[in-house]
N, C-alpha and C positions, 0 to 999 in steps of 0.2 A: 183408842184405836184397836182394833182385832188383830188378833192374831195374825189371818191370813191377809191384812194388808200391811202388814208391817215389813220394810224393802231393809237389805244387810247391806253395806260394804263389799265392792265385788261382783253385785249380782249386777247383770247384764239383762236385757229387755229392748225389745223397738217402742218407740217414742215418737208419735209427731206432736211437731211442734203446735202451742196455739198463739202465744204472744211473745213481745218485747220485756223483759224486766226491766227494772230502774237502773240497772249497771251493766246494761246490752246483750246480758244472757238471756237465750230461748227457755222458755216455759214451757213444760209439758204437764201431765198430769198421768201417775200413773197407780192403778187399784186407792185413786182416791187420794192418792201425795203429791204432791206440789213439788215439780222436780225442776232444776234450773239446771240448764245443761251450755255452758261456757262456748261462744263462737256458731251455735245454733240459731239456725232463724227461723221466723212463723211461715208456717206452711211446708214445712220438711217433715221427712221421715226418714227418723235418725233408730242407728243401733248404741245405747246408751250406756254407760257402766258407772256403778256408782262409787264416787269416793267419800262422799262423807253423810251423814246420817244426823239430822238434828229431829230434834222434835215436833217443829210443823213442815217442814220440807227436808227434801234432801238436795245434793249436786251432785252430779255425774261429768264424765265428759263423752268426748264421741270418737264412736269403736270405727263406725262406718256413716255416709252418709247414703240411705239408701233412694230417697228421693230431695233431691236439692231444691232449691229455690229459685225462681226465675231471675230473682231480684242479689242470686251472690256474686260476686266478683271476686278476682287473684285481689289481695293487699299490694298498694304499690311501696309498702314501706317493707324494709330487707327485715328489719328487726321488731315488726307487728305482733307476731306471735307472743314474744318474750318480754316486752315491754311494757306493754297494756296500760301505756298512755293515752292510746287511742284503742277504742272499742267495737268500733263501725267500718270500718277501712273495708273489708271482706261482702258490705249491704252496696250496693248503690246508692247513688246522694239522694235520687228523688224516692226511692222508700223511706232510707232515714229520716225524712219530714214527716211522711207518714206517720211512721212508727214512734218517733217523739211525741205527737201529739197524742197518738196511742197510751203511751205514759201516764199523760195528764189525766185524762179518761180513767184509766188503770184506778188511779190513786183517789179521785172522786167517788169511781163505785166502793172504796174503799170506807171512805171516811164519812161521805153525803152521804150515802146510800141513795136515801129518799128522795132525794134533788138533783144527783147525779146527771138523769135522763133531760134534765131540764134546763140543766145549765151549757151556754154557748160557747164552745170551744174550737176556735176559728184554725183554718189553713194553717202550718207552720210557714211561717215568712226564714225562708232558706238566703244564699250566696250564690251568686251567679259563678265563682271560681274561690270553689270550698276549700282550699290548700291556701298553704304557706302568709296563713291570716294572722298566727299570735306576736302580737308585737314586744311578748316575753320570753325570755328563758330562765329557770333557777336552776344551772346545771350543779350537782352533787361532784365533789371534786377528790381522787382516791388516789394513790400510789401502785402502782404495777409493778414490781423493780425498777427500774430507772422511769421505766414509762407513769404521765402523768394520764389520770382517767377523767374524762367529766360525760356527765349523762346521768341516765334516769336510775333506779333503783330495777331491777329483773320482778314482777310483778310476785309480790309473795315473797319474796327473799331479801339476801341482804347483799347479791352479788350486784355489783354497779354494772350497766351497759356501757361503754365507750362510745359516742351520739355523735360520730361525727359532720351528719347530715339527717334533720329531721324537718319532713315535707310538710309538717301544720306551723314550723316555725318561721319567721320572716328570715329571710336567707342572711340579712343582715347580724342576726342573733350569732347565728352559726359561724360564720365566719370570724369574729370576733371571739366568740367562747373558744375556737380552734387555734386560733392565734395565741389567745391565753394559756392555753395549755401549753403548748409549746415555750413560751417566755417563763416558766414555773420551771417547766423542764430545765432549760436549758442554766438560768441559774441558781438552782437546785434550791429554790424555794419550799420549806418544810410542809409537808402536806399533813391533813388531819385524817387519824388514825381513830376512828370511830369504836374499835376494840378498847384500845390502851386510849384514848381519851387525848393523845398528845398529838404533838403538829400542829401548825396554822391554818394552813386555808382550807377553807371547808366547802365554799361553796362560791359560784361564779353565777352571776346575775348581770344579765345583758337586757336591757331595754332600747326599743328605736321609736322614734315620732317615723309614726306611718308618713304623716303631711309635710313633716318639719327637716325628718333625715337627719335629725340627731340622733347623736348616739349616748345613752348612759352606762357605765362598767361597773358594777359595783362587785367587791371584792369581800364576802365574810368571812371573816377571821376569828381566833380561838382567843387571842390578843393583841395586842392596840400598837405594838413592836414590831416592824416589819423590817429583818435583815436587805440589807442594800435598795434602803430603801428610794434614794432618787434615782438609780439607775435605773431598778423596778418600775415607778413610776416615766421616766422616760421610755421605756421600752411600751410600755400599756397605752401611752397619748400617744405615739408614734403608728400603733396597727392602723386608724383612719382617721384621717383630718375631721372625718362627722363624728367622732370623738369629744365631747364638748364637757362633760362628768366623770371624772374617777372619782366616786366612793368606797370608802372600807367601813365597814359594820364588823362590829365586836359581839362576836355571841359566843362565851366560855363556858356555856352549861353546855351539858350532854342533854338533846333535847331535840325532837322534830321538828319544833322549829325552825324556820330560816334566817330570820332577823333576831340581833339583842337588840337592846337600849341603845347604846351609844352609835354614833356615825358623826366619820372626819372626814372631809372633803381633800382629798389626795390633790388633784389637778382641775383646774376650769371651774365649772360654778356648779351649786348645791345642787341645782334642777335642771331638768330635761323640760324643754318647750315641745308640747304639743297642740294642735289644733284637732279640734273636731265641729261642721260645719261653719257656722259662722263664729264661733268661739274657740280660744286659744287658754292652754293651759299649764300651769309649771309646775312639777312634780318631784318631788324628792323620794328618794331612795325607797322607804319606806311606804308613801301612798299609795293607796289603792287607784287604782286605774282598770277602766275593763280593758281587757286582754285582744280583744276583738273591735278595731275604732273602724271597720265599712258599718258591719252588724248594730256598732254601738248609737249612730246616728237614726237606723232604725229602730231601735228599741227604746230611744228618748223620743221620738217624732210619736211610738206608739202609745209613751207615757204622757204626753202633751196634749195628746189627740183624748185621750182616757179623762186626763183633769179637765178639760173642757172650760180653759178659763176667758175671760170678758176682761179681767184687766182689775175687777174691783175685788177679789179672793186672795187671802190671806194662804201661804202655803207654807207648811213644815215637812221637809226633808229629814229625813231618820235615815242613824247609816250613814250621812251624808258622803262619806269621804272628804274629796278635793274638793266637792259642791258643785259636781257634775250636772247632776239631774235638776237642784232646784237652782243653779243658773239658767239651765236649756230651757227652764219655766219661765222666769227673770220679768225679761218682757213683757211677758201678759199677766203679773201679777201684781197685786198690792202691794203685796210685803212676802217678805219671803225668810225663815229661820233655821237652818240646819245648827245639827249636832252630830260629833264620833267623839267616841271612846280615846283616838288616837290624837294625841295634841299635835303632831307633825301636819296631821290630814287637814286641821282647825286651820291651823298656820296658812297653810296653801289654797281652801281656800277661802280664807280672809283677802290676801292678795289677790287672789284670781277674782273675786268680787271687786274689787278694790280697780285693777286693771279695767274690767268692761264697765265700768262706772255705776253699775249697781249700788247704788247708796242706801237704797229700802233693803238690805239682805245682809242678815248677820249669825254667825256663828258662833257655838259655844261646846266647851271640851266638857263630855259628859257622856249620861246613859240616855237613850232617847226618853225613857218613861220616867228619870229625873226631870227634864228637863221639862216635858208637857204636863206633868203635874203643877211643876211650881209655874207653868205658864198660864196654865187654868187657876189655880189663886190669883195669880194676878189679874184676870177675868180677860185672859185671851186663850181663845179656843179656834184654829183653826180654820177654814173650809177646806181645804185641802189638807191629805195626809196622805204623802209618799213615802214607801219604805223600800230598802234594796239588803232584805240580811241577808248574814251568811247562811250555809247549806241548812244548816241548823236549828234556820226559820223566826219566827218572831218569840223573844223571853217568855215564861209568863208572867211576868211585870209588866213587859210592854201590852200583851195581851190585854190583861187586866185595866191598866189604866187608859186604851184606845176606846174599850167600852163604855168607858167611864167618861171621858172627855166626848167621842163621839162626833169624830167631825162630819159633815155633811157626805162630802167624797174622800174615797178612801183608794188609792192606787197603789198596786201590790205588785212588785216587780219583783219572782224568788225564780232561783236559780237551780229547787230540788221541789219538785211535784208533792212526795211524801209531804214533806213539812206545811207546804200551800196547804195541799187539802185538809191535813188535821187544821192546820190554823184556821181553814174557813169555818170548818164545824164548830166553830167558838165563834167567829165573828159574824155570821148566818143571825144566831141571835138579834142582832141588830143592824145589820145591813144584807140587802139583795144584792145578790153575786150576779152583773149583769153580761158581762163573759171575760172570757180568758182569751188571749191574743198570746202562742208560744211565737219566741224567736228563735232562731239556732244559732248561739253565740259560739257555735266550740264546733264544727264539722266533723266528722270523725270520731266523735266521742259520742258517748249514749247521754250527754250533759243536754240539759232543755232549758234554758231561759222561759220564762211566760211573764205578760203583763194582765192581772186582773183586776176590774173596775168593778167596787163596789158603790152602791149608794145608802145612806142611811135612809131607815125604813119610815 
């Protein structure tokens, strides 16, 4: 870099904006730097100052907004600014569709380059009432002096928010993690002191069946000990009769984490019943479940639509979790195989297979790229390959061994753009990228679901 485009700490400059980043800051560009400027959106002209200086970009934030966007709005959340659980509150809903699929784009000219222009990257399929959608909470749970805190973390620090009402959560959440707090308080249940390491509860985790109206509480704890503890528990079944799970989860490392190992069933039964369209599901504490069940219907209708099955294709589920996806296949399949990492996820669903009578579909507790190796020695290989990883995208193990097996259709359901498009740059090799289909599973956030259909070449 020269001399005179090199930007300091401090220095101040107008900036218009040209794009969305991958974590809903505005992009500008200035004397040649790649500047991301927090709360900015495309099409402004912003007076900018910079706070920090990396090597291929810098960040700033904004002094003045000199020409606004047609597309900003007031945050309807009190505590938007500070939070930065949500990202988008300040855009309108019908640009953020826009601008998500903008992402995907983003990250194609990044990784494709070459085929970027070529590949079909459809409407983001939006919410018709983008609020009060997540049927989760994992509220972080602190001591105040006498007062008990639960909520998010202040974005960049360590100071907790107090979330007594948050408008992406099902009002059911809320109500419930409020009620908790207050029964903590009042019988001065020892709270976990993230400094010194000591206290018990650390963290309040509220789940609802969107369809079902059940409720699950789950309680993480530092230890397995809980002072008074049946009154405790009678007070915690009593906040609502759709109450149906108290769990406690034991997690005694100091660690980001949410969940340990262990989980004891306090009151009522292990799982939460939920349904999603014609399928119903039971869930324990620990399973993954998407966060968003209107969006989630659409976003299996668009992986089902992608496998394109007849009834006689064999399909593996990777990631499987609960065995969400390769039940919602179930019916039009052959046979059908998931695997996770998580032996709770295996468990649930086994049953849940087990429940819709699915007798061709079985599960096994593993790595997915263990599990299609040793399925290819035994000379089964696929038509189908559906995968749902985490942000972090596909191993390269699995990588590696997808190429190698090489099922005919390959459907890719990721929930981080970045990661998609490098993994396509690998899997381009041997399959055509026939398009990307984003969902908005997270309203308000710069978070993009997409479903991509590859075909082998």
């Amino acid at each position: 870099m020269s001399q005179q485009n090199i930007i300091e700490v401090g220095q101040k400059f107008p900036l218009t904006i040209k794009r969305l980043g991958i974590n809903g800051e505005g992009i500008g560009y200035y004397k040649r730097n790649v500047v991301f400027v927090k709360g900015a959106l495309p099409g402004e002209e912003v007076t900018a100052q910079v706070q920090v200086v990396k090597r291929n970009f810098a960040e700033a934030v904004i002094l003045k907004i000199r020409k606004a966007s047609p597309h900003r709005q007031e945050p309807p959340c009190p505590v938007y600014e500070a939070c930065g659980g949500c990202q988008l509150q300040h855009m309108t809903y019908e640009q953020q569709l826009k601008e998500k699929r903008d992402m995907i784009v983003q990250s194609l000219e990044r990784y494709v380059k070459d085929i970027a222009n070529d590949i079909e990257v459809r409407p983001t399929i939006g919410m018709e009432n983008p609020w009060h959608y997540r049927n989760k909470s994992q509220f972080q749970v602190r001591k105040d002096g006498k007062r008990v805190k639960a909520g998010l973390f202040a974005e960049g620090t360590h100071q907790l928010l107090d979330i007594d009402e948050c408008i992406v959560q099902h009002p059911h959440t809320t109500l419930v993690t409020n009620a908790v707090k207050r029964i903590l308080e009042k019988l001065k249940i020892p709270i976990y002191d993230s400094e010194t390491g000591n206290g018990l509860v650390r963290t309040i985790v509220v789940r609802t069946g969107i369809k079902t109206g059940e409720i699950q509480l789950v309680l993480v704890t530092t230890l397995a000990e809980l002072p008074k503890r049946q009154l405790l528990i009678d007070k915690l079944a009593a906040i609502d009769p759709a109450i149906v799970s108290i769990v406690q989860n034991v997690n005694p490392k100091q660690t980001s984490l949410i969940f340990g190992e262990r989980t004891i069933v306090l009151h009522g039964k292990k799982t939460l019943h939920e349904e999603l369209g014609e399928l119903s599901f039971d869930l324990s504490a620990r399973a993954f479940f998407q966060l968003n069940p209107a969006q989630t219907v659409r976003l299996y209708n668009e992986i089902k639509f992608a496998a394109a099955l007849t009834g006689q294709e064999t399909v593996v589920d990777a990631y499987c979790g609960v065995g969400t996806i390769g039940l919602w296949l179930a019916d039009q399949a052959k046979e059908v195989r998931g695997m996770d990492i998580i032996a709770d996820s295996i468990y649930d669903a086994k049953k849940n297979a087990e429940k819709h009578g699915f007798t061709h579909a079985t599960y096994e507790t593993g790595t997915a790229e263990e599990w299609l190796a040793t399925w290819s020695r035994e000379g089964f290989s696929p038509d189908v390959l559906t995968v749902d990883p985490p942000r972090t995208g596909l191993a390269d193990s699995l990588l590696h061994t997808i190429l190698n097996v090489r099922p005919k259709r390959f459907v890719y359901t990721s929930c981080n753009p970045s990661t998609l498009a490098k993994d396509l740059s690998e899997l381009r090799k041997v399959y055509n990228i026939v398009y990307i289909q984003p969902v908005d599973m997270f309203p308000q956030t710069a978070q993009i679901e997409s479903v991509t259909l590859l075909e082998r070449k």
